[in-house]
N, C-alpha and C positions, 0 to 999 in steps of 0.2 A: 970962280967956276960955278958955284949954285948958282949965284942970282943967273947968272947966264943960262944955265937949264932952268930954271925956272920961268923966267920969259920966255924961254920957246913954249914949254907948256903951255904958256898963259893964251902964249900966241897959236898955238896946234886947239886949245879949248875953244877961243873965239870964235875962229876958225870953223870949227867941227859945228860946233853950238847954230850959227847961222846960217849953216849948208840944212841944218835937219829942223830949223823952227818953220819953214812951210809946211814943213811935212805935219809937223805936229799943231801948226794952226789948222791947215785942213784936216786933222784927221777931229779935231775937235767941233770944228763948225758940223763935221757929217753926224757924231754924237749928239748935238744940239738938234740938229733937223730932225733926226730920229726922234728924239724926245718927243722935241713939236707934235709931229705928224700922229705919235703915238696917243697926244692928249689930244688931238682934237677929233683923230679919225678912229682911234681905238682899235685894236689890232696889234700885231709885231712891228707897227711903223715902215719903215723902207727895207728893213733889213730882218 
């Protein structure tokens, strides 16, 4: 009966995990850009 809850887990983790890593590869590229922007133009950057 664990290992069986425990594969769902594994499987509801992966699951979750892959629905929200666009989210957080884009929210990091926008971090990155901001950086950028901020070293070369100087100011608050985009944001």
């Amino acid at each position: 009966m664990q290992r069986t809850g425990l594969a769902i887990l594994a499987v509801f983790l992966v699951l979750t995990t892959s629905a929200c890593a666009p989210l957080l590869i884009g929210g990091a590229a926008v971090a990155v850009a901001d950086e950028a922007v901020e070293q070369n133009q100087g100011g608050d950057g985009l944001f």
